[in-house]
Backbone as CSV, one residue per row, in Angstrom:
resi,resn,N_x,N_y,N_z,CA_x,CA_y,CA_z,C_x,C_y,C_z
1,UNK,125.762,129.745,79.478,124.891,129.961,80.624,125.010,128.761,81.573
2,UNK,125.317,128.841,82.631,125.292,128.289,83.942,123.868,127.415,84.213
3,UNK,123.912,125.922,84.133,122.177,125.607,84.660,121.707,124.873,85.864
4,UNK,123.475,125.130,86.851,123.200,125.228,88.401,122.145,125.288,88.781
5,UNK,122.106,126.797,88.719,120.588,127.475,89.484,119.240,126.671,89.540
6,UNK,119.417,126.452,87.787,118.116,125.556,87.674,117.751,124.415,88.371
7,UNK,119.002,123.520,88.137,119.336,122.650,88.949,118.737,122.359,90.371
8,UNK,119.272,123.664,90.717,119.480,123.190,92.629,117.601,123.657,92.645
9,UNK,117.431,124.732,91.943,116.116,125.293,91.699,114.711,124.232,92.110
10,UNK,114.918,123.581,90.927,113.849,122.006,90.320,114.199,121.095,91.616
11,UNK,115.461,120.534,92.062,115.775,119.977,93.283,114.753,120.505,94.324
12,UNK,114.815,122.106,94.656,114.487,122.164,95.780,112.881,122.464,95.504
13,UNK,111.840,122.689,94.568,110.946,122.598,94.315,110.446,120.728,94.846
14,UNK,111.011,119.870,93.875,110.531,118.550,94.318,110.660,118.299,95.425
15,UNK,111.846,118.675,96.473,111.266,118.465,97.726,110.818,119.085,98.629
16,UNK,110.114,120.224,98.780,109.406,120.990,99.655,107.727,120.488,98.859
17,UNK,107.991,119.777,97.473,106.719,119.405,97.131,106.082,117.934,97.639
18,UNK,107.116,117.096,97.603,107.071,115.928,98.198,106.941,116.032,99.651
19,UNK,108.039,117.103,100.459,107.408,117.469,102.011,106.176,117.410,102.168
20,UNK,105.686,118.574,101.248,104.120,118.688,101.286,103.207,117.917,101.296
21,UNK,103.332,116.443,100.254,102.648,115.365,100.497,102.477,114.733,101.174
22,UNK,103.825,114.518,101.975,103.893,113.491,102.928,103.010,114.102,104.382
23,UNK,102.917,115.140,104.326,102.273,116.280,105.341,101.200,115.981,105.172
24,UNK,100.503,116.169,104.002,99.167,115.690,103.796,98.921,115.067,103.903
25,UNK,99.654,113.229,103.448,98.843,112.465,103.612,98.488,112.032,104.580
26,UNK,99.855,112.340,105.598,99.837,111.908,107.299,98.885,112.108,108.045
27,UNK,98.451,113.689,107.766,97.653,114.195,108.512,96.119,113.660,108.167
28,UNK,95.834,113.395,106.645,94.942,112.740,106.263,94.686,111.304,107.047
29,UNK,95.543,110.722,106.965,95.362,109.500,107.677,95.432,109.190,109.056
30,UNK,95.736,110.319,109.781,95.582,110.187,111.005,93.699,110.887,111.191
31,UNK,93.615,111.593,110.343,91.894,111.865,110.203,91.037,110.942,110.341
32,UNK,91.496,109.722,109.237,90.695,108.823,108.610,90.739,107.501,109.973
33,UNK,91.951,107.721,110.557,92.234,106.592,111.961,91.240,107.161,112.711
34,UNK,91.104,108.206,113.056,90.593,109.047,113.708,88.733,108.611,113.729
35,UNK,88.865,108.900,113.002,86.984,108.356,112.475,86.777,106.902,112.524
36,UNK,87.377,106.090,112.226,87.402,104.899,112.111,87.405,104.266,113.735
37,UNK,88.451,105.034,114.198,88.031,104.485,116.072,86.923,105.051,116.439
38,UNK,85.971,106.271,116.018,84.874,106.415,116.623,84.014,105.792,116.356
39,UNK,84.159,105.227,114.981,82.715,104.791,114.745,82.889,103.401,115.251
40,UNK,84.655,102.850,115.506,84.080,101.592,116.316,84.003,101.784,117.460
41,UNK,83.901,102.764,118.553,83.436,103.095,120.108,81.965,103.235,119.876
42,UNK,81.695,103.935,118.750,80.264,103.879,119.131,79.209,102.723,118.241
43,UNK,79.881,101.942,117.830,79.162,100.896,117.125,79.280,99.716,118.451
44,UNK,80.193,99.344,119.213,79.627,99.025,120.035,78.647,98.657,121.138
């Protein structure tokens, strides 16, 4: 049996999974920037 498939399979799982993180966290942290400049505009 051939374990190519699997191979390229597991490959392309880890990185559309790791995509995914990096997606998240970005967007997370542009959230968290996000809040963090308001509350220093309005702590001013």
């Amino acid at each position: 049996m051939n374990p190519w498939p699997f191979v390229a399979a597991a490959y392309a799982v880890t990185l559309l999974a790791t995509a995914g993180l990096l997606i998240w966290a970005a967007s997370s942290m542009r959230r968290a920037e996000r809040s963090a400049d308001t509350l220093k505009r309005t702590g001013e």
